[in-house]
N, C-alpha and C positions, 0 to 999 in steps of 0.2 A: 504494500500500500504506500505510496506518496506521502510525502511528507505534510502535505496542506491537506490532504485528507486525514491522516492521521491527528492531526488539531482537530479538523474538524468534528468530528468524530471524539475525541475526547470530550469539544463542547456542548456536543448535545447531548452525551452520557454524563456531564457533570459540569454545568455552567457555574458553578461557585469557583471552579479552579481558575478560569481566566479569568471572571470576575474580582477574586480575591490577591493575584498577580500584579491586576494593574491597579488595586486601589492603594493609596498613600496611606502610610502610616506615620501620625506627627510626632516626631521624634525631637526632644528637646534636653541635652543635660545638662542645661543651666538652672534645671528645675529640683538641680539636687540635692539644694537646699532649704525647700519649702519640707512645711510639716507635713510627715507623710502618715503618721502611726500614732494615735493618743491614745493613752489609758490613765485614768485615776481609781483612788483609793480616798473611801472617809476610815477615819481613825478613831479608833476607842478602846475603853479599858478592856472590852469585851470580847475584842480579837486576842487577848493575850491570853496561852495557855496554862498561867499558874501566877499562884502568888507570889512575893515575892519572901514569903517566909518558909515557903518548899526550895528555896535553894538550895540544892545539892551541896554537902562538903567540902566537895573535890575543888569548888570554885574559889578561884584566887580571889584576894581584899579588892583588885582594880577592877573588877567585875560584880561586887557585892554593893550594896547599899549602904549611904553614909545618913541617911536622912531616916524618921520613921517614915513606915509604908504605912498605903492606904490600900483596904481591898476593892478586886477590879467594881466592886458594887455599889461603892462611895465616892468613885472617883468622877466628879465633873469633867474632866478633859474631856476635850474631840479636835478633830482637823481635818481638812480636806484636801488632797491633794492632785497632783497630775504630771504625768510625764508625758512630754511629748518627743518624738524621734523623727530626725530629719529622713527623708527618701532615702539618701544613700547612705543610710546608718551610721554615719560619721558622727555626730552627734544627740544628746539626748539633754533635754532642758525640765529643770525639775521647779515646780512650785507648790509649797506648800503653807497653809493657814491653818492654825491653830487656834483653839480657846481653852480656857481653865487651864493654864499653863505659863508658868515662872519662867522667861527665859532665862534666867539666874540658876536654876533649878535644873538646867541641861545639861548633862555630861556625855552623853553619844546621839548620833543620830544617821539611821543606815539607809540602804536597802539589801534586806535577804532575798537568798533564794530558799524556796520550801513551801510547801503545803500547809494550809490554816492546820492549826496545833502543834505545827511541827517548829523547831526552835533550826531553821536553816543559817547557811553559812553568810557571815558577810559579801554583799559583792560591791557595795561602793560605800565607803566609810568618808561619811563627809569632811570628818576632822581632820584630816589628813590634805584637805585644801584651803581651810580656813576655820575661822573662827566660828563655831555655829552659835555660840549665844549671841554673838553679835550680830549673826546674821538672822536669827531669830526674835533679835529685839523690838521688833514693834508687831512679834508674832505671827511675820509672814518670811518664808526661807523661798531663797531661788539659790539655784546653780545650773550651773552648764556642765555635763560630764560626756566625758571623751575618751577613749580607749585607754590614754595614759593615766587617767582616775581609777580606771578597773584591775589596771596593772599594779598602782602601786600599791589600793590594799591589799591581791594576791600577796605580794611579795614583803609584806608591813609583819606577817609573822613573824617572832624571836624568838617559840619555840613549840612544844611538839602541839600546845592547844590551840595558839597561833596561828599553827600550819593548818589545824581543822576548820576553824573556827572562820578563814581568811580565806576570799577564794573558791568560786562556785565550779562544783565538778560538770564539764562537757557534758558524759554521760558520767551517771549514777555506776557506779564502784569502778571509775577509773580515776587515774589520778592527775590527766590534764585538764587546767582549770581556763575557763572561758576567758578572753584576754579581748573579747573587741565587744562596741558596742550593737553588733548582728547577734552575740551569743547574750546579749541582754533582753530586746525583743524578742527573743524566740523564748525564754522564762517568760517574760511576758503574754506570751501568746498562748503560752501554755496555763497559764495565770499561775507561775509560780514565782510570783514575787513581789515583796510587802515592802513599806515603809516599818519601820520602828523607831519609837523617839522615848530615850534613855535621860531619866531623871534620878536625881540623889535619894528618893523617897524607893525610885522603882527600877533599879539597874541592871538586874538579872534580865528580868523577864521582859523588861519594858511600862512605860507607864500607858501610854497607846500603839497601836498596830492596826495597818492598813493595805489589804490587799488589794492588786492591782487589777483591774478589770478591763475589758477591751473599749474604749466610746466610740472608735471609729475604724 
């Protein structure tokens, strides 16, 4: 069969193939930098899975409470937050607001990887870029975080709880840990990943916790 009958012939057997051949597809990567991926999280006593008077032994003084605690059932706090993540996952922009909350009263504030009840590992420990009481001084926090945030609390470990503790596993019981902000989104997507915000009263467990949901 000839070549022009051979088209031909493919187009009446299937007119979507030329069709779809010659129509344009708008292609633009300047657009790399608009919002491509949002999720937020509200936060409360209520997402935390324990008090902070079941703290285990095992856990070191920098990890323990310096303030009395309140149980999660007294506790006024809440906050609302949101991550949003550029198209080409180069970036990820965090804002969050609080209420019934001491910014004086701050002493961590993350985001884990893990499943509601579960006490996951660090994956971006914000104090490690700045000051978070002062950035939660009039009880609204922003940051920008970018691959080199995710790397440095991997690597912020000093020792063997450090190494657990710091550092979200790829996959579950391997030992390479997520290093770009793609392997953030996809916890994300997964919805395995919260806000926690650590106070003097409440620093095991956290004083609120907020899982990350998909908005768009």
């Amino acid at each position: 069969m000839p070549l022009q009958e051979k088209k031909a012939f493919a187009q009446k057997k299937n007119p979507q193939i030329t069709s779809n051949q010659q129509s344009k597809v708008n292609l633009n990567p300047s657009k790399n930098q608009e919002i491509g991926f949002v999720y937020e999280a509200f936060l409360s006593p209520d997402q935390e899975p324990g008090e902070e008077e079941n703290t285990p032994k095992f856990i070191p003084p920098s990890f323990r409470s310096t303030a009395p605690s309140l149980p999660r059932n007294q506790r006024k706090s809440k906050g609302h937050g949101v991550v949003k993540f550029t198209k080409d996952l180069s970036k990820a922009f965090v804002d969050v607001q609080v209420e019934g909350v001491n910014p004086q009263e701050i002493v961590m504030f993350h985001i884990h990887c893990g499943n509601p009840d579960v006490l996951g590992p660090i994956l971006v420990d914000f104090a490690l870029s700045g000051n978070i009481q002062q950035n939660f001084a009039d009880n609204r926090f922003s940051a920008e975080v970018t691959n080199t945030n995710i790397e440095n609390t991997a690597n912020s470990g000093r020792d063997i709880l450090g190494a657990y503790l710091l550092g979200c596993p790829i996959e579950s019981g391997k030992l390479d840990k997520v290093k770009t902000i793609a392997g953030m989104e996809q916890f994300a997507r997964r919805s395995e990943l919260y806000f926690n915000l650590h106070t003097k009263g409440q620093t095991f467990f956290g004083d609120i916790r907020g899982k990350l949901n998909p908005v768009r």
